[in-house]
Backbone as CSV, one residue per row, in Angstrom:
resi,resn,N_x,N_y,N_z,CA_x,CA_y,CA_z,C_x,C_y,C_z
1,UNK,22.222,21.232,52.392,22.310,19.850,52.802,22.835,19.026,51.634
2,UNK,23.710,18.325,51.721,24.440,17.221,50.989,23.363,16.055,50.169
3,UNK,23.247,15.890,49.509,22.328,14.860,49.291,22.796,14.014,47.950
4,UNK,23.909,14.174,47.328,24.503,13.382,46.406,25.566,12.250,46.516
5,UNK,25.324,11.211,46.135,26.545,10.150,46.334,27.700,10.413,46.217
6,UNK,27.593,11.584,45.418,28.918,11.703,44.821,29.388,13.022,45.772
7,UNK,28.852,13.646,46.173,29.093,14.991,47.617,30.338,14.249,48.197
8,UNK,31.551,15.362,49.076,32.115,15.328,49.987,31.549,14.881,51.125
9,UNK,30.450,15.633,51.397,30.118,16.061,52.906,28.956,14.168,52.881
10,UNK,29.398,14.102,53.931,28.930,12.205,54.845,27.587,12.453,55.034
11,UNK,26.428,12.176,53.691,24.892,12.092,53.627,24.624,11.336,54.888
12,UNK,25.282,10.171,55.527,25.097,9.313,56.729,24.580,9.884,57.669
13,UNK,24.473,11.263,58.318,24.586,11.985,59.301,23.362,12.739,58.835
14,UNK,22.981,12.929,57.993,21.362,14.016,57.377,20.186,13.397,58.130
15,UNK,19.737,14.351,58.786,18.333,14.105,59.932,18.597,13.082,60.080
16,UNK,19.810,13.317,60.953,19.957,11.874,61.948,20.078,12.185,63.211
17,UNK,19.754,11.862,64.417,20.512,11.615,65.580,21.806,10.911,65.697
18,UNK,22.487,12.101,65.483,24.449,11.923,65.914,24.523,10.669,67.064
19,UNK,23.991,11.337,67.775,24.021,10.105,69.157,23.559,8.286,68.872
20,UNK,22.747,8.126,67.838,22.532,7.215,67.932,23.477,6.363,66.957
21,UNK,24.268,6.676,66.319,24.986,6.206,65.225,26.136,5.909,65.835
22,UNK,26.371,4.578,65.133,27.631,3.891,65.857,28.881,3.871,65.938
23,UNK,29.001,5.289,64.560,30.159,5.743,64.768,30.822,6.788,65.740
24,UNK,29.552,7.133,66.197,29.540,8.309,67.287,29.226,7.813,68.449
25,UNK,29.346,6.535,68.982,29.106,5.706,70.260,30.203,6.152,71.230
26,UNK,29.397,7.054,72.164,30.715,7.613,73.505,31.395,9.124,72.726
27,UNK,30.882,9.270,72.140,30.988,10.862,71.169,30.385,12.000,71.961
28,UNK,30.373,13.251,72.574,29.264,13.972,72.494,29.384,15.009,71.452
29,UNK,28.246,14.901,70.488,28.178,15.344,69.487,27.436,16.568,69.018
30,UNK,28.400,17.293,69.816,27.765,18.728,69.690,27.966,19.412,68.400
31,UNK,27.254,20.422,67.793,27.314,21.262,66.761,28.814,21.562,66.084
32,UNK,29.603,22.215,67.890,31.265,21.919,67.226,32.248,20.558,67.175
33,UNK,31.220,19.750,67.493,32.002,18.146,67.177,31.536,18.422,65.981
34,UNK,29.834,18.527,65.404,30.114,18.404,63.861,30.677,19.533,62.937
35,UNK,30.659,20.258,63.076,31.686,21.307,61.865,32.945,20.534,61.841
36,UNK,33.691,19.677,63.164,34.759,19.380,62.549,34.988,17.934,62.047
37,UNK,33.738,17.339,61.944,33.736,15.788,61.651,33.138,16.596,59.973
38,UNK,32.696,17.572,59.492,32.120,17.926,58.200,33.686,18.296,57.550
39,UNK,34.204,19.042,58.521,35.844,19.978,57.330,36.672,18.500,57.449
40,UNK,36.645,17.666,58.102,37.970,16.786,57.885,37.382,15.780,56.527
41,UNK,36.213,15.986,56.492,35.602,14.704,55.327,35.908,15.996,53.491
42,UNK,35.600,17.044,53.932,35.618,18.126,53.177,37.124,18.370,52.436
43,UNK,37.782,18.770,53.601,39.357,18.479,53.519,39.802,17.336,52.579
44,UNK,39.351,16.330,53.422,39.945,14.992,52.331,39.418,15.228,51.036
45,UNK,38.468,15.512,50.635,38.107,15.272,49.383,38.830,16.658,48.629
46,UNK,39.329,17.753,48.886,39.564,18.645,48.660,41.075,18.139,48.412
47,UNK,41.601,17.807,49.065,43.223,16.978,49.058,43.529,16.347,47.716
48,UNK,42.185,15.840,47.857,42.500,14.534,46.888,41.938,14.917,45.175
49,UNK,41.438,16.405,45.398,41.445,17.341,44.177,39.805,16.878,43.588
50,UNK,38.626,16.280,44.812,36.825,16.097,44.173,36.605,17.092,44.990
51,UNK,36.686,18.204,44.587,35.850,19.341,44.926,35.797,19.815,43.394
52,UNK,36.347,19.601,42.763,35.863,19.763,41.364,37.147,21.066,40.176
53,UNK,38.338,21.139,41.592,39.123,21.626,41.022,40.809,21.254,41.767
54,UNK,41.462,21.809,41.491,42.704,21.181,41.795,43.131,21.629,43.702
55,UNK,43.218,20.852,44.578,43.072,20.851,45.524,43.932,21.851,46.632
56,UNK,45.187,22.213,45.706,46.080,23.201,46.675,45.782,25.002,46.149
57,UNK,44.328,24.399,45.421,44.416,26.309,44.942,43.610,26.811,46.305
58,UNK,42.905,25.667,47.256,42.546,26.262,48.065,43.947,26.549,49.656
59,UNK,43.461,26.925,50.300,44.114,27.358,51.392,43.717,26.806,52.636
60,UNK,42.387,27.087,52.322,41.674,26.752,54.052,40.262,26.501,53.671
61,UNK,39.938,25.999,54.824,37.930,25.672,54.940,37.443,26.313,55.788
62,UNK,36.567,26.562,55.912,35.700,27.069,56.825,34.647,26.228,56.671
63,UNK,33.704,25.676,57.469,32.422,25.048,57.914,31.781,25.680,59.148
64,UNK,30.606,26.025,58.809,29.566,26.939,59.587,28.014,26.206,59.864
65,UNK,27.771,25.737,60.778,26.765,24.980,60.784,26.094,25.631,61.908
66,UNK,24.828,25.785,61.386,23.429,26.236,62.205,22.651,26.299,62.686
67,UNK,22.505,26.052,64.579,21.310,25.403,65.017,20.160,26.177,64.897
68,UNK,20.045,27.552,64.747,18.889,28.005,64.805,19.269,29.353,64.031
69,UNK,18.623,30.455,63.845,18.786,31.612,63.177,20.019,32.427,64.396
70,UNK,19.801,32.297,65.451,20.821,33.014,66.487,21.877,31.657,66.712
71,UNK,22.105,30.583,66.933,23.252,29.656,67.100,23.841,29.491,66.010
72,UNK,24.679,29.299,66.231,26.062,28.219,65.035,27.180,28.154,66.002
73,UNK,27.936,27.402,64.995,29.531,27.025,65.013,29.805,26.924,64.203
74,UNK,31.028,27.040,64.237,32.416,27.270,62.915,33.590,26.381,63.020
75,UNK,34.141,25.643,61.850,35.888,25.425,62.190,36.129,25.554,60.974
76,UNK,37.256,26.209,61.171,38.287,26.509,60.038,39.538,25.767,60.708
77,UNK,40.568,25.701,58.960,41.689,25.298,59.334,42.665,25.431,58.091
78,UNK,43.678,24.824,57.718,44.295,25.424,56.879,44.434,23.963,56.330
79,UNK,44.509,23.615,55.051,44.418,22.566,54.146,45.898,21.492,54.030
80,UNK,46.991,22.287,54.094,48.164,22.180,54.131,49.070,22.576,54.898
């Protein structure tokens, strides 16, 4: 879990109800809505070279998020 100001990943959303947040008004905000509302915030910061190294050495993301020990979702994508 994200918990630094300075993190990529949008602390806004930590034990929150997706649904109730107003950026997600008329959203349904399922597990694979969030993996890909997590890689595009991830992405950007990765672009813009705050992941803590230079941004085109990566290729791609992957984000894997976990509702339970048997659920998840995934999105990947390619950076460039």
């Amino acid at each position: 879990m994200a918990s630094s100001s300075t993190s990529p990943v949008p602390t806004t959303c930590s034990r929150k109800n997706l649904d109730e947040l107003p950026q997600f008004k008329g959203t349904n905000t399922t597990t694979e809505f969030l993996t890909r509302h997590l890689f595009e915030h991830l992405a950007g910061a990765a672009r813009a070279g705050k992941l803590g190294r230079d941004g085109r050495e990566l290729k791609s993301i992957r984000v894997t998020v976990a509702e339970s020990p048997l659920a998840r979702a995934w999105y990947e994508a390619p950076l460039w």
